[in-house]
N, C-alpha and C positions, 0 to 999 in steps of 0.2 A: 289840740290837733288842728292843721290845716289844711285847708283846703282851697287850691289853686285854681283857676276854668281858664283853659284856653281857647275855648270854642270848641267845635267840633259835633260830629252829629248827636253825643249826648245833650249838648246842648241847643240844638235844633228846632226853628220854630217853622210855619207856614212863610215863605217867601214873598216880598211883598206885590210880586206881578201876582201871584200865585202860582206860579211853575215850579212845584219842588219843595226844598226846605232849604233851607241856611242854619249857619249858628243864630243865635240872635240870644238866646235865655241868660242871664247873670251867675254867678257864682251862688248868690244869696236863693236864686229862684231851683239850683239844680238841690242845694242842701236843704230847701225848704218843701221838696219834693218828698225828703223822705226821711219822716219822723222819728222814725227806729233809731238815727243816727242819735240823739238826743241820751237813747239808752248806752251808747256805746264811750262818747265820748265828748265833750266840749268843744265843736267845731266853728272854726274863726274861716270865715269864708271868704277869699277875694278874686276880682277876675283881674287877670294878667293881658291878656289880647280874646278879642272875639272872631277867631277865624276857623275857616276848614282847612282840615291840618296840611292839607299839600301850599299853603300858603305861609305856613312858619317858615324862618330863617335861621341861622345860624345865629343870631344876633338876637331873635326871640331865645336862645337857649341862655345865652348870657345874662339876659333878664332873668330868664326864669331863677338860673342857680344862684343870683344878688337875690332873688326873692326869697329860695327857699331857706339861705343861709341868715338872711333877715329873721325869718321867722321859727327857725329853729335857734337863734341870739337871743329873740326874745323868751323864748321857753315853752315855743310846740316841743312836744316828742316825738310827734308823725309828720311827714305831709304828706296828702293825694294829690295825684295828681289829674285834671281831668282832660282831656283833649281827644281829635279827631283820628281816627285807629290807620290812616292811609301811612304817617309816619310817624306814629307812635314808637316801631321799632327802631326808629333812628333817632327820635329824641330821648327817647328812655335810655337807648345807650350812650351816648353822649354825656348823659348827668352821671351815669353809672362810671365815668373813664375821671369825672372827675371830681367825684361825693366822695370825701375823706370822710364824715362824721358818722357816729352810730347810728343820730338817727332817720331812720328808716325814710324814706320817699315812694313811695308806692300809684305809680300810673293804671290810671284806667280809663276808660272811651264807653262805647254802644256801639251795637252793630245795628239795631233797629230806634231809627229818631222818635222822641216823646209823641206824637202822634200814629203810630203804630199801636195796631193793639199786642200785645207782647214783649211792651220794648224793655230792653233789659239794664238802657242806663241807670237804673233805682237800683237795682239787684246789685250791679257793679261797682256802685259808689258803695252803696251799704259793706256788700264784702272787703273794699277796696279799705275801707275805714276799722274794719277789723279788724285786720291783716295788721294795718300799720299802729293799730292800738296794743296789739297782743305785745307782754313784756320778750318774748322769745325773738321777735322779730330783729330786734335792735340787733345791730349789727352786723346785718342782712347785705346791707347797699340798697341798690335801685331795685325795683320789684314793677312784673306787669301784674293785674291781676284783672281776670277775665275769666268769663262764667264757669264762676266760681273755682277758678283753677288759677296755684299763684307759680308765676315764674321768673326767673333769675332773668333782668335784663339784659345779661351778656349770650345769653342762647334766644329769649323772644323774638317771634318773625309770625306776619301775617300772611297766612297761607291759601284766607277764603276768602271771597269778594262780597261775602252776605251770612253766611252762617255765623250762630252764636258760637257757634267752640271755633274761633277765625285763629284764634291763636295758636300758635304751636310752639317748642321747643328741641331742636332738634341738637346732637342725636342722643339728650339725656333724658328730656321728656318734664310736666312739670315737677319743681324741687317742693310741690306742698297741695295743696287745696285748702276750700273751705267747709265745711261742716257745723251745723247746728249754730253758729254765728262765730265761730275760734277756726282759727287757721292751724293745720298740723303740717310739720314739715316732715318730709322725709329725706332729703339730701342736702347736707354740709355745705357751700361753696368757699373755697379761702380764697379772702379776698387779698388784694396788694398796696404795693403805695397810688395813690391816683396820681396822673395827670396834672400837667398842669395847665391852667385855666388861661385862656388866650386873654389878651387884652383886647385883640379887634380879631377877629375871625376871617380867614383865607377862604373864599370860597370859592378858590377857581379849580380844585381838585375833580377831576370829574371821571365818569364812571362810561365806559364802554363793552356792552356786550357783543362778544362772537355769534356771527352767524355765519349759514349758508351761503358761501361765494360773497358775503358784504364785511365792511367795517375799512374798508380803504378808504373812502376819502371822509368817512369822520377821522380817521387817525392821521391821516396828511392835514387836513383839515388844525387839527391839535397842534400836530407839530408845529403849524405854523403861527400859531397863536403863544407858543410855550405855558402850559401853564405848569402849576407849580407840581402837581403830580397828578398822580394816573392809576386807575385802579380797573383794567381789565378782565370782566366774569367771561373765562374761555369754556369754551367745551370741557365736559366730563372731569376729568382730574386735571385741569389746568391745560388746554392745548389750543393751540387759535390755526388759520389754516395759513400754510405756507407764503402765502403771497404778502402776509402782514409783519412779516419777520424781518424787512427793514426799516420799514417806519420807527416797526417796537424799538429796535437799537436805537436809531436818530434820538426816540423820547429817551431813554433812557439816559441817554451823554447827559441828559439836563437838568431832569426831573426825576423824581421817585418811581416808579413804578411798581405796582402789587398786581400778583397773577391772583386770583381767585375763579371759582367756579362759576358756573348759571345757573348747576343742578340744586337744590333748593339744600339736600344733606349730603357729607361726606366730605373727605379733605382733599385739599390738593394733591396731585402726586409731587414727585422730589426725583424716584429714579426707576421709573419702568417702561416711560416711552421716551427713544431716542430720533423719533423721522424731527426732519425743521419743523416748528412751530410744538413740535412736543415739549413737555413741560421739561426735562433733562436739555433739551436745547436752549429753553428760554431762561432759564435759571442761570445757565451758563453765561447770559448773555445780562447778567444782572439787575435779573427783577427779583422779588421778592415774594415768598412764598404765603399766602393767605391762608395756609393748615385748614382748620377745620372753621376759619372765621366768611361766614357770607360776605356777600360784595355790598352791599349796602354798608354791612356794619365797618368791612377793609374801609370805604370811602370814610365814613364818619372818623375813622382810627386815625387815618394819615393827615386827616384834615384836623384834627386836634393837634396832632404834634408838629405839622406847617405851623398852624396859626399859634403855635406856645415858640417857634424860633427853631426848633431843633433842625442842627443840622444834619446837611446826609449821613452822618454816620452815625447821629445819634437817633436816625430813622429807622433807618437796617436796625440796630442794636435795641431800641425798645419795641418796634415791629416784631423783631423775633420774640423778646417777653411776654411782651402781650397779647401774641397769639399765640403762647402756650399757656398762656393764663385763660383766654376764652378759649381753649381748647375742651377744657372743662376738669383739667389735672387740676387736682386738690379734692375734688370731687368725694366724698364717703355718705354712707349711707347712717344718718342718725337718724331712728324714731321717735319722734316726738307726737 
């Protein structure tokens, strides 16, 4: 079994002005934390980067999946994953669009840093390592797993700014949990072919939310930089306001465009509001529909398949795949 550390407030120490905390702990210092792991499984410990997770890159993710694929060559059957929970749901899914092998990779963080009394990075890792030990697991893909709740990377999203249950899945809810030290699952996910793995990563994709009377001159702003695509979280089931509906064409002649939400569940709509800037107008006007997939996750989506070459039509055409694949169709209910 391995185990990865990218920093993050699991592995958090007293900061050296003393204002706060930082990452600063080792790989070696988080699984020497906690000895239980010893019953569970044989864990080879390494750190990869020491940072708070709003400071990983695109280009930390390529590392990481050269890493995990190293160490599942060498003959781990698991890896944990450890890091900081701000974008956890964006690098977990990420490895999840492009983890072809069975075995299992399973992410986990803390919501309260090693000096708190309560903190639950032990608890996390401990569960997180039995999760990805159980023989049931394989086959799984990418997994978050948090207190003590495990969930399918392609639904994970963090929903609290401080609570232990920070994690949510929406709108299927966790596929398992943990109990007495074995993970049970209760929902099937099928999974598909992955992704393919960039050689250098496109990071100019970027993500705009709708508001009240704003988002012009960030999007004048865009157009006049072009980048490579666009992934706009509009109001409610996909709607942005009237005044932004020529900008969106201008992007659009160029660049990809994905309509997504802001509301945290539910899908885009396709055809029940007609006013300009409703989602039947914007559709029309060829953007692309984000279903039931959040705007964090749309961005990470189109930014894999920029930086893998595909071109516009083979963007539309796996964009609609794979957002009926995290839509969460395939979906059955097994007891285990």
């Amino acid at each position: 079994m391995g185990v990865v550390a990218l920093g993050g407030t699991i592995a958090s120490t007293q900061h050296a002005n003393g204002a706060g905390v930082s990452p600063g702990l080792e790989a070696s210092d988080l699984v020497g934390s906690v000895p239980e792991l010893a019953e569970v499984a044989v864990v080879e410990a390494e750190g990869l980067v020491t940072k708070p997770s709003g400071d990983l890159e695109f280009s930390d993710i390529s590392l990481l999946y050269d890493r995990l694929t190293s160490l599942v060559e060498r003959g781990c059957d698991a890896v944990v994953v450890t890091q900081g929970t701000d974008t956890l749901e964006e690098t977990s899914y990420a490895l999840d669009l492009l983890w072809a092998r069975d075995e299992p990779v399973v992410f986990t963080g803390a919501m309260r840093n090693p000096l708190r009394t309560g903190s639950d990075g032990p608890a996390n890792l401990l569960a997180a390592v039995q999760v990805g030990a159980w023989p049931a697991t394989r086959g799984r893909g990418v997994l978050v797993v948090m207190n003590d709740e495990v969930h399918a990377a392609r639904f994970a999203s963090k929903v609290h700014t401080s609570s232990l249950s920070a994690f949510s899945s929406a709108p299927n809810g966790p596929i398992g949990s943990v109990s007495e030290g074995r993970p049970y699952f209760t929902v099937e996910l099928a999974r598909s072919e992955p992704l393919e793995v960039p050689d250098e990563w496109d990071d100019s994709v970027e993500l705009v939310v709708a508001t009240l009377g704003g988002g012009a001159r960030i999007l004048e702003g865009l157009a006049s930089t072009r980048p490579s695509g666009l992934v706009i979280a509009g109001f409610g089931g996909g709607h942005v306001p009237r005044h932004l509906v020529p900008v969106i064409e201008d992007l659009v002649a160029f660049a990809p465009v994905v309509l997504a939400s802001r509301v945290e569940a539910g899908r885009t709509l396709e055809s029940t509001y007609g006013f300009p800037g409703g989602e039947i107008d914007l559709l029309s006007r060829g953007l692309l529909a984000a279903g039931g997939l959040g705007a964090l996750k749309a961005r990470i989506l189109l930014s894999t398949l920029l930086s893998s070459g595909a071109s516009r039509e083979a963007v539309e055409r796996s964009f609609r795949c794979c957002v009926q694949r995290y839509d969460g169709s395939g979906a059955v209910d097994v007891h285990r």
